[in-house]
N, C-alpha and C positions, 0 to 999 in steps of 0.2 A: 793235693798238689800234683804230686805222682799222674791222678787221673785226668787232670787238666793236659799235663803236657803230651800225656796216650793220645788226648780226642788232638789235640794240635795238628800233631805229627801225623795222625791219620789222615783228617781233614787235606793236610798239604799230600800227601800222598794221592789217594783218592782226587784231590780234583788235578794233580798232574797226569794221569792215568786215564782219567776221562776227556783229557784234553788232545793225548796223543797215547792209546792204548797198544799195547805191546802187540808184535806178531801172532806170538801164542804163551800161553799162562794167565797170566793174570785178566782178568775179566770187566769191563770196565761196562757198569749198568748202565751211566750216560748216553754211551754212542748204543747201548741195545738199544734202549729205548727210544733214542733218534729215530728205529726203523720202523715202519710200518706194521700196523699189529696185526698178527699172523689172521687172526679172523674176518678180518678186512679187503685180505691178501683170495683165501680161499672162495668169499660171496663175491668179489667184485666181479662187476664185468659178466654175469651168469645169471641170466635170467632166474635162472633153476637148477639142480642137479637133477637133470633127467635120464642118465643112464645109472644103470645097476653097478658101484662100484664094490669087487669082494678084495681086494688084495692093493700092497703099496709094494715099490720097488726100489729101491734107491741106488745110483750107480753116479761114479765119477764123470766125469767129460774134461774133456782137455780143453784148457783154453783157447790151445793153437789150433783148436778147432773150428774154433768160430769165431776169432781176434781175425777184423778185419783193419787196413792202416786209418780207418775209420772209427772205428770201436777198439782204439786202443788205452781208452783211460779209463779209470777207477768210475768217473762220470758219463760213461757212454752206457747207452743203452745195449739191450743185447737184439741182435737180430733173429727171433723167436724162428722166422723160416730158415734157419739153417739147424734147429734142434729135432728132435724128436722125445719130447718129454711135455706133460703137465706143468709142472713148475721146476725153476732151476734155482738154486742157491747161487749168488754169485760169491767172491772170497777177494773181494779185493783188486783183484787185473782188470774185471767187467764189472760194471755196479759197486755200491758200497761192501763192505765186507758184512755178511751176516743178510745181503737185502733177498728177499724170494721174489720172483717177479712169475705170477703166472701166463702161459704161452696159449697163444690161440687154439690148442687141442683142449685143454680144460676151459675155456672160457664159451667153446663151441660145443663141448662134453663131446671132442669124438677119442677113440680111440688113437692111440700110437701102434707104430709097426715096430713089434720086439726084433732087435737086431742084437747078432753076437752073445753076449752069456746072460742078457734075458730070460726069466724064467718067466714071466707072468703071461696074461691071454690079452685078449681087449678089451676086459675087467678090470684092468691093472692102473691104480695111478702110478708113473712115471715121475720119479724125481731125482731131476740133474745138479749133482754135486762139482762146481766150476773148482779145477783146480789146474796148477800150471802144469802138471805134464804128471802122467801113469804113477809115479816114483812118491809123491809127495803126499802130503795128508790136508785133509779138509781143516779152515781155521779154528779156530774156538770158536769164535760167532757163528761158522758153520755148521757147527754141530751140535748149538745149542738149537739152532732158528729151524736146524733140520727134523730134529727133536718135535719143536715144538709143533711144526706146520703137521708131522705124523699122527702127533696127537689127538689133534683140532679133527683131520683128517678122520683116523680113526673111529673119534667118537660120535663126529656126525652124520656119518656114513657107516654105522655097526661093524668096523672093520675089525676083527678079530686079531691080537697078537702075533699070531701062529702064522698069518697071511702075510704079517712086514716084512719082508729081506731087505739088509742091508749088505753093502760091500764086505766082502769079508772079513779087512783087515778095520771095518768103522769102529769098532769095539776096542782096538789096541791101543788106536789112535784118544780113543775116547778119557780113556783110561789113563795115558798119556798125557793128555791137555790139561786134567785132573789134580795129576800128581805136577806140574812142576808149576 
């Protein structure tokens, strides 16, 4: 009886969660799996991967960066010529939360111009972390879908561990979305 009213009470949980998922904590598989799956994301649109990629880079972007009074909802597209990245994460302000949308430099496989605390060369895939201003942290969805696109990344392009940087503070944040 006991286990009957556990599944209940989850069930009602669980599909309140997936109906309207929390800012950050709790994780709600429904709305992940609403998005686009990450291997779908990285072949589309590419003929081919015909440049030599050795290294990924991941760094935040600001919204107010690129929120034009045009692209100002959760349902607007991002206008990819005002980035300088491969793919960008959006977090909710531009695109769905969690959605990666790749930009006409990987779709064309050219290189990005490293700008500011950029380490990598013209081997580098570029990945833009949308968040709302320097101070704030990537959502859960963000940094599951960031996760994951690394992966995909990685492993079909022999990218070594060693060659991923992320933000410095991705790890706290990480660890953070985790625990609460």
């Amino acid at each position: 009886m006991a286990a009957l009213i556990s599944i209940g009470i989850g069930t009602v949980v669980l599909k309140t969660l997936g109906s309207s998922p929390l800012e950050a904590g709790a994780f709600s598989l429904s709305e992940y799996y609403h998005l686009k799956p990450v291997e779908e994301i990285v072949s589309s649109n590419v003929a081919r991967i015909s440049r030599h990629w050795n290294s990924i880079e991941i760094s935040y972007t600001d919204a107010a960066q690129i929120v034009t009074n045009e692209q100002s909802s959760a349902s607007s597209p991002v206008n990819h010529a005002l980035l300088n990245y491969h793919f960008i994460v959006c977090g909710g302000l531009i695109g769905e939360d969690g959605q990666i949308q790749s930009t006409e430099e990987w779709q064309r496989q050219l290189s990005t111009t490293p700008v500011g605390t950029w380490y990598g060369s013209d081997q580098t895939i570029h990945i833009g972390v949308i968040v709302d201003d320097r101070m704030t942290h990537a959502t859960d969805f963000q940094i599951k879908r960031t996760e994951m696109l690394v992966k995909v990344l990685s492993r079909r392009l022999g990218i070594q561990p060693a060659s991923i940087r992320y933000p410095d503070n991705w790890w706290q944040w990480r660890a953070w979305s985790r625990s609460s």
